[in-house]
N, C-alpha and C positions, 0 to 999 in steps of 0.2 A: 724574830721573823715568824710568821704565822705558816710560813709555806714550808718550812721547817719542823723536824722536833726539835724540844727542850735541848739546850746545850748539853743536860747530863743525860739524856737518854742517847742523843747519837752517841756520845764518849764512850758511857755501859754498853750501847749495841756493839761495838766495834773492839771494847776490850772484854766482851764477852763471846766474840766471834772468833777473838784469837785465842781464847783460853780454851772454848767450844771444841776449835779445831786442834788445839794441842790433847787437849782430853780423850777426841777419838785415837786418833794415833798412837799415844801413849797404851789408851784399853786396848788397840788391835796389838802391840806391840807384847803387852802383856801375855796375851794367850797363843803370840807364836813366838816368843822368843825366852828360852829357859835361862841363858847368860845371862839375859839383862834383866828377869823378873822383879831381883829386891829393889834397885834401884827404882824401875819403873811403880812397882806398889810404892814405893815411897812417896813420892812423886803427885799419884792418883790420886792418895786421900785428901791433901791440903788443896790439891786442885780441884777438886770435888765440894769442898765446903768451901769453897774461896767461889765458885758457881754459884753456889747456892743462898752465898749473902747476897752477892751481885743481882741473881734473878730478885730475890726480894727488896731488895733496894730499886732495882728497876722495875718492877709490878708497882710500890708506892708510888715513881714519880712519877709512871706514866699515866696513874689511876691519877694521881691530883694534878695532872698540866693538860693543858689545850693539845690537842695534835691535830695536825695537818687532817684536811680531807681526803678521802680518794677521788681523783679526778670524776668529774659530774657526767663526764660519755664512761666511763667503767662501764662495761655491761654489770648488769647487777650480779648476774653467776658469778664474777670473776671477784665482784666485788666481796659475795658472799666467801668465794674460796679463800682469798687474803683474809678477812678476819677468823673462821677458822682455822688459819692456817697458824695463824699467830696467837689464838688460843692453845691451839696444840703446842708451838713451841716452847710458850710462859711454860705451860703443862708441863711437859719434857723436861725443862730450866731446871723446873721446881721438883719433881717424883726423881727424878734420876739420882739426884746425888742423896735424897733420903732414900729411896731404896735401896744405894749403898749404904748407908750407915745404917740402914737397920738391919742389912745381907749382913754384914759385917759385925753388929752386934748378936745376931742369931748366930753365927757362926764360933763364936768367942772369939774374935778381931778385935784388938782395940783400933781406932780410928784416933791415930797422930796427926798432928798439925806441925810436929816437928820443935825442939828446943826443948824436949818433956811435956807440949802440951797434948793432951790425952784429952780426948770428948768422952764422955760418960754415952755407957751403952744404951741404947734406946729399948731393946728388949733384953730380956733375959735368954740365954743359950739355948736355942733350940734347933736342933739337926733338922727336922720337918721342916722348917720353917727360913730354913735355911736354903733347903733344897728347893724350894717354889720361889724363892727371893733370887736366887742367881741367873735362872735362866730370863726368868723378868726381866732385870739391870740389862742383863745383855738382849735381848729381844728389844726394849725400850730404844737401845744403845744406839743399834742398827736403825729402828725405825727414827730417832732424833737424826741418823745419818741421812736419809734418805730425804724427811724433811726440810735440812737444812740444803742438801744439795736443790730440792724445788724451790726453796725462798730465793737460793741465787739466784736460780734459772731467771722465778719470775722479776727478780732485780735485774740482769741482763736487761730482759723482754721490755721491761719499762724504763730502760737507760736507752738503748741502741734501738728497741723495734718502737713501742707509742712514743719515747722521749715524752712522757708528760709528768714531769717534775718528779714523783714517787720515786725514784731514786736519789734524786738530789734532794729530795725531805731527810734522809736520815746519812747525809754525807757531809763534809765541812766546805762545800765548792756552791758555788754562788748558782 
């Protein structure tokens, strides 16, 4: 269907929306809850780079497939805000979980995958570099929150307020 995305890009948007939203939760959980730290670090990193093949898998298909237009009355402001907006979020997809693994290899972290698999460190150990990488991750962390809370919105606002398809482009409902 033309009015549609690709069959694997809605699949990737919506099981990267649920991983997205487990990810936030799990990081807020992290830095308030001291019981449940190791588990949740455990948790993070494989969810982290399991984000981050997903965004790049879905950067490839959506770079090589057709996708739907934005409706032809969009004001163009709005129209502009939606594709920045969705630059930012690729953006986000993609920095976030490398600037954990690189927090994390400045840090001397190894970054597990779990079963003994260990990813090799992206930098070498360094405390500086460490200390500008963390608040980053978490700065970033928040601003992917806040972003993704407007991409709802504006999905709402083009489901219930204009009802002009854009929501139903990246859902499985006719």
């Amino acid at each position: 269907m033309k009015d549609q995305f690709h069959i694997v890009i809605r699949l990737l948007h919506w099981l990267m929306a649920l991983a997205i939203f487990t990810m936030l939760f799990v990081g807020a959980g992290m830095v308030s809850s001291v019981a449940n730290r190791d588990w949740l670090y455990d948790l993070h990193k494989p969810l982290g780079i399991t984000i981050l093949v997903l965004a790049i898998l879905r950067l490839v298909v959506r770079l090589s497939s057709r996708n739907p237009p934005l409706p032809s009355d969009m004001p163009l402001f709005m129209q502009l805000v939606a594709k920045l907006s969705h630059v930012l979020l690729y953006g986000l997809m993609l920095a976030l979980p490398m600037i954990g693994w690189l927090m994390l290899s400045a840090g001397g972290y190894p970054v597990t995958l779990g079963g003994g698999i260990e990813l090799p460190a992206l930098v070498a150990k360094s405390n500086s570099l460490y200390a500008v990488l963390r608040p980053l991750h978490t700065l970033l962390a928040y601003s992917l929150l806040l972003l993704v809370l407007g991409h709802m919105a504006a999905a709402l606002f083009h489901g219930l307020i204009r009802r002009d398809g854009v929501l139903r482009s990246i859902t499985f409902g006719k």
